[in-house]
C-alpha positions in Angstrom: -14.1 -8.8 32.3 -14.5 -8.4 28.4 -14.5 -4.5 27.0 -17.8 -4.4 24.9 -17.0 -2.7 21.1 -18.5 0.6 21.0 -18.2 2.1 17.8 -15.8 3.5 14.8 -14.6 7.2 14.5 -12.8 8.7 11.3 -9.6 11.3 12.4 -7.0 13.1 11.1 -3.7 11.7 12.4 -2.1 14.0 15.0 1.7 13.7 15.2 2.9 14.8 18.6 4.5 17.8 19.5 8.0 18.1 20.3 8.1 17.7 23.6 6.3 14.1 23.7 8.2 13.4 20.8 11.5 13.2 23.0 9.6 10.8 25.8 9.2 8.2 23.2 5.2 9.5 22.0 5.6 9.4 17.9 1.7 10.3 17.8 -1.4 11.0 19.7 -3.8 8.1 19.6 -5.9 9.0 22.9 -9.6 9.5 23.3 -10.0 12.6 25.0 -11.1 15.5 22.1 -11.7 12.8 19.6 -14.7 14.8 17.4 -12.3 18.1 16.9 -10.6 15.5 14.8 -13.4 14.3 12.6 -15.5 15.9 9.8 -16.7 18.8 9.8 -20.9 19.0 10.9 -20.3 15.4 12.1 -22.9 15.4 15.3 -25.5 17.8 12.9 -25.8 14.9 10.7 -26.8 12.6 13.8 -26.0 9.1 12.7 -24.0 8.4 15.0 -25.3 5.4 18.2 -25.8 6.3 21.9 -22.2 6.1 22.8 -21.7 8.8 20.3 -19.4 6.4 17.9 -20.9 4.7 14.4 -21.8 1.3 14.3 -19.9 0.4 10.9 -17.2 1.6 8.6 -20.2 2.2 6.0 -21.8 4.8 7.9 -17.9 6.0 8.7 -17.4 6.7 5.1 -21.2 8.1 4.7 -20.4 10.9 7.5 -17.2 11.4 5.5 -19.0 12.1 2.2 -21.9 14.2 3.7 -19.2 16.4 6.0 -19.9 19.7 5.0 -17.9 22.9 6.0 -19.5 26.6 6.1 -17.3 30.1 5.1 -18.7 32.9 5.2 -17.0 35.5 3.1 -17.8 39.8 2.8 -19.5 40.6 -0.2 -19.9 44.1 -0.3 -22.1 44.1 -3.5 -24.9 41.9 -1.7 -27.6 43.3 0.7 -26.6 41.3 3.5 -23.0 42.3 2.6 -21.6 38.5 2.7 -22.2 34.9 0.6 -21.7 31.5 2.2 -19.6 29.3 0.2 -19.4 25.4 1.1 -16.7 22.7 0.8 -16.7 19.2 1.0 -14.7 16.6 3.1 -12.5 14.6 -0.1 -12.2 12.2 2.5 -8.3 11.6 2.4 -6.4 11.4 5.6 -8.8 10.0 7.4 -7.8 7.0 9.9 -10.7 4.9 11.5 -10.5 4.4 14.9 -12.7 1.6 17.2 -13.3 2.0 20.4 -13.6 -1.0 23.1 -15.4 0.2 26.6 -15.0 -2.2 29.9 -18.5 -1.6 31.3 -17.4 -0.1 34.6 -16.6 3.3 35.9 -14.3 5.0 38.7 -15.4 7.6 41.0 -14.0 9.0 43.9 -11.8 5.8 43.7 -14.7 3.5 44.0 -15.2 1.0 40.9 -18.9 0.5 39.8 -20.4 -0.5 36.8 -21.9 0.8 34.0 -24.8 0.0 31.7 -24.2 0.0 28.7 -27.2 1.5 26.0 -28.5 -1.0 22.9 -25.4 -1.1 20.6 -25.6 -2.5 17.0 -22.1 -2.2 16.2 -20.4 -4.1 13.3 -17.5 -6.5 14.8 -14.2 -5.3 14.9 -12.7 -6.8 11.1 -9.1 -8.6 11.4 -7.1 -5.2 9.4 -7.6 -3.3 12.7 -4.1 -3.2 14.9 -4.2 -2.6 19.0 -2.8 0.7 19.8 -3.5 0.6 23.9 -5.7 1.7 26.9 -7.2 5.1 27.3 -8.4 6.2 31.0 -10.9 9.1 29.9 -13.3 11.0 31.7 -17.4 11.4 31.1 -19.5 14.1 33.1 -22.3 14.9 32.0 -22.1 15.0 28.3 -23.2 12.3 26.3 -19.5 11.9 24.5 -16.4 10.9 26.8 -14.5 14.2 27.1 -11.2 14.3 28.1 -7.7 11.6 28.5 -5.2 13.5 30.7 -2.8 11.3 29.7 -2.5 13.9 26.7 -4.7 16.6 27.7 -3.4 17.5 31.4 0.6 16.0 30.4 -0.2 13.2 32.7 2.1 11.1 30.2 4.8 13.0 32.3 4.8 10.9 35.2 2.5 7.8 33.6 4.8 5.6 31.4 3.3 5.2 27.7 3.6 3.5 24.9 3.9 5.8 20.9 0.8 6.4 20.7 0.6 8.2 24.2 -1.4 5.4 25.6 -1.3 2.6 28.5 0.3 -1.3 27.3 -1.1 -3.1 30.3 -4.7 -3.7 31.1 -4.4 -4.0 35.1 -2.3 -0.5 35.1 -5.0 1.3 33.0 -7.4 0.2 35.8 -5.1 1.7 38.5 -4.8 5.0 36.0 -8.4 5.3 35.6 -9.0 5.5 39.8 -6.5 7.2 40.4 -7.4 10.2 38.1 -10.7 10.1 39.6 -8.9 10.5 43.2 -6.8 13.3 42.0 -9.3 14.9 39.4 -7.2 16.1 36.3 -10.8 16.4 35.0 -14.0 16.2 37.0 -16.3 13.1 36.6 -16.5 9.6 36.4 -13.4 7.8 34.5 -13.6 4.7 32.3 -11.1 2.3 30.2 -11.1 2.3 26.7 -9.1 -0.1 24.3 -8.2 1.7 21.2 -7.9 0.3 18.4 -7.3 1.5 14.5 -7.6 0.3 11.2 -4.2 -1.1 10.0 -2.7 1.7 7.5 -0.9 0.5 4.2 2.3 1.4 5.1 2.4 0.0 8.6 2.2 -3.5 10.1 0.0 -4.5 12.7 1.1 -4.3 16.0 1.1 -8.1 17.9 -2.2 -8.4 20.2 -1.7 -9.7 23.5 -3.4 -12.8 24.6 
């Protein structure tokens, strides 16, 4: 079984705090929460696909340059007493993520598959480095929702890799049913293969055969 490209997602890189740091985690690279890190008014501007990811850098960068953020600030010499004031994303500090999704899901321990919707996503391009396997839960949103790896501390008894994430395929499958056994998070859980584009200052990490 093949994971099927999803889609790309801009974020702001999110060191990790102290206490992963000792355990080896040098940043949080997990799937769970994923849109608090992107631009602002990202889902308002509804380009993204059915998997709630972009199909290309291009419409990445157009998100980025269309991100708008609203403060509203007292006024007390206008009738309403307050102005709005807007800023702009400047689009620095973004990394771009893509996402990889094996088409089957875990519930109750049981592995079924899953259907994926139409994609039309734009193939992966060579500067994009592995980082690992996400086990990350989906109820009934639209988005996935939740990796208790990072968001329950599950990386306390689950060995990870740096970027708080799984280095061996056949173990994310045995994380993935057994957090939907022991239900960190309610729902069905799925396997994910992150991936991120390669930053200047950083060399991409081998990917396994």
């Amino acid at each position: 079984m093949e994971p099927v490209l999803v889609g790309y997602f801009p974020r702001h890189p999110a060191p990790a705090p102290p206490g992963l740091l000792q355990r080896g985690v040098a940043e949080i690279g997990n799937l769970g929460h994923y849109g608090s890190d992107g631009p602002k008014n990202w889902v308002d501007q509804w380009r993204h696909n059915q998997m709630w990811f972009y199909d290309s850098e291009e419409v990445v960068r157009k998100v980025i340059a269309d991100a708008i953020e609203i403060h509203i600030e007292p006024d007390p010499e206008r009738d309403p007493p307050w102005q709005v004031r807007l800023t702009h994303e400047n689009g620095v500090g973004f990394d771009f993520y893509a996402y990889k999704l094996f088409p089957v899901s875990f519930t109750e321990g049981k592995q079924e598959p899953f259907e994926l919707p139409f994609l039309n996503v734009t193939p992966l391009a060579r500067d994009y480095e592995w980082l690992g396997y996400d086990a990350v839960n989906k109820t009934c949103c639209a988005q996935f929702e939740c990796s208790p790896l990072f968001c329950n501390g599950m990386c306390e008894e689950i060995p990870v890799n740096r970027w708080c994430l799984i280095d061996e395929r056949e173990r994310a499958f045995e994380v993935a049913n057994y957090f939907s056994v022991r239900k960190p998070e309610p729902g069905a859980y799925f396997v994910v293969e992150v991936w991120r584009k390669t930053r200047a200052r950083s060399q991409p990490k081998p990917r396994k055969a």
